[in-house]
C-alpha positions as CSV (number, residue, x, y, z in Angstrom):
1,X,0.0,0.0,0.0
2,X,1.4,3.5,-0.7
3,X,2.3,5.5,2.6
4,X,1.9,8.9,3.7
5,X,4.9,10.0,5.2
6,X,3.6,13.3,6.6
7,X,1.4,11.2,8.9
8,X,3.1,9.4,11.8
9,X,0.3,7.1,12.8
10,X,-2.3,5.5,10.4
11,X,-4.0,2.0,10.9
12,X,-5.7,0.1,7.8
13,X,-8.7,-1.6,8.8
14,X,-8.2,-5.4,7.9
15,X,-11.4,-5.7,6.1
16,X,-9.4,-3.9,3.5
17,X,-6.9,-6.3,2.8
18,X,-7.0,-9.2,0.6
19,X,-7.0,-12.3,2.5
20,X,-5.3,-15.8,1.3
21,X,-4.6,-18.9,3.4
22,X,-1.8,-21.3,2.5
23,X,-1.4,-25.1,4.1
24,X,2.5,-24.9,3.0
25,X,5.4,-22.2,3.7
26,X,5.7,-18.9,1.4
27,X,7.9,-16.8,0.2
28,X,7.7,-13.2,-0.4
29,X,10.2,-11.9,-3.0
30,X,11.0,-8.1,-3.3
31,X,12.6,-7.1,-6.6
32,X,14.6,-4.3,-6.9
33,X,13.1,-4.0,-10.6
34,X,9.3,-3.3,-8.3
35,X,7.9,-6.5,-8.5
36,X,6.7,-8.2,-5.3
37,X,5.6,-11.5,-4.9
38,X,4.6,-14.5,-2.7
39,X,6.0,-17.6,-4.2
40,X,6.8,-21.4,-3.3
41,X,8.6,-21.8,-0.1
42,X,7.9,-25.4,1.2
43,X,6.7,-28.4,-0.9
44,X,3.4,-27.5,-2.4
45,X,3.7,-25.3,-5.7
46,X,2.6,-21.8,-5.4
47,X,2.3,-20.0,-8.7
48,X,4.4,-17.2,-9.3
49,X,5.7,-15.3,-11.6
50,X,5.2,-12.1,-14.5
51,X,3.3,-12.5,-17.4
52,X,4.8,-10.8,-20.0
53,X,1.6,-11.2,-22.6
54,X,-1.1,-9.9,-19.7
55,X,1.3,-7.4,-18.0
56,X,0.5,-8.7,-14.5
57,X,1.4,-10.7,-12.3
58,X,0.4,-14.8,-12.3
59,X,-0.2,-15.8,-8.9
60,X,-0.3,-13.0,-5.6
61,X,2.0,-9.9,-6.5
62,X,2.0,-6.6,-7.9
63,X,4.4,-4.6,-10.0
64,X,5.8,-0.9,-9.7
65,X,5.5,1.2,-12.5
66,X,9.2,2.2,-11.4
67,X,12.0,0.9,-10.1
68,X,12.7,0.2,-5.8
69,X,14.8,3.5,-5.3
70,X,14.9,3.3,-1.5
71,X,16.4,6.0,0.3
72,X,14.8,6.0,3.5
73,X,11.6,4.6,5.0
74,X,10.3,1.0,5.1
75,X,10.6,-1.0,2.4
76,X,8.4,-4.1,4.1
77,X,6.8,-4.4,7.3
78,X,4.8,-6.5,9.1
79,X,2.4,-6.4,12.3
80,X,2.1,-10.0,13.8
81,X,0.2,-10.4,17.1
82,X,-0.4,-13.9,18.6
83,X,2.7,-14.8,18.2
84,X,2.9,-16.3,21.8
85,X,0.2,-19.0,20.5
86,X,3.4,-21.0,18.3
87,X,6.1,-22.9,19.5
88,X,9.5,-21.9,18.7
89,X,11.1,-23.6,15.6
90,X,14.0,-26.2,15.7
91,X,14.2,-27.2,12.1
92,X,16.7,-25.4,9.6
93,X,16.2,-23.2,7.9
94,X,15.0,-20.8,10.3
95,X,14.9,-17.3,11.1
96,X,14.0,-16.8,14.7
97,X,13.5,-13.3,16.0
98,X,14.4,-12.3,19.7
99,X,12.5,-9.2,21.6
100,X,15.5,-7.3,21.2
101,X,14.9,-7.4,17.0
102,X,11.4,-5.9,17.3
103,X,10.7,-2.2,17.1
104,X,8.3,-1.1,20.0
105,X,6.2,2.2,19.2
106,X,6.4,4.1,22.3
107,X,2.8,4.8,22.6
């Protein structure tokens, strides 16, 4: 979703939000060329890709009309509440995050 940057605060109501579920692991892929995508992770086949011929993209993505020029700001983020409910990983790969890796907002 674009982001105002003026604002400091701003909450998107979740009924606004397309809504998928997945049985297998995802991947979400962030080219620098603007494309973003979820794609196959785990075992099961998730379709993925750009279609040249429709201009758009063949499973869950979207495509910038320009280029990722980053220079400050998020890139990705990601609210995740719950998380207390799942049991730490053992397997590898893994990424496991420790409080100290979150960002708190100090309200």
């Amino acid at each position: 979703m674009p982001l105002d940057y003026s604002q400091h605060r701003f909450l998107v109501p979740l009924e606004e939000a397309d809504q998928f579920n997945v049985s297998d692991t995802v991947k979400l892929s962030m080219h620098m060329t603007g494309f973003v995508q979820f794609s196959t992770g785990g075992q099961n086949r998730i379709v993925s890709g750009w279609n040249e011929e429709l201009k758009r993209p063949k499973g869950i993505g979207m495509r910038s009309d320009d280029p990722v020029m980053v220079k400050t700001g998020p890139l990705f983020g990601a609210a995740l509440q719950g998380m207390d409910g799942f049991q730490v990983s053992t397997g590898k790969p893994c990424e496991v995050f420790e409080q100290t890796d979150f960002w708190h907002h100090p309200e």
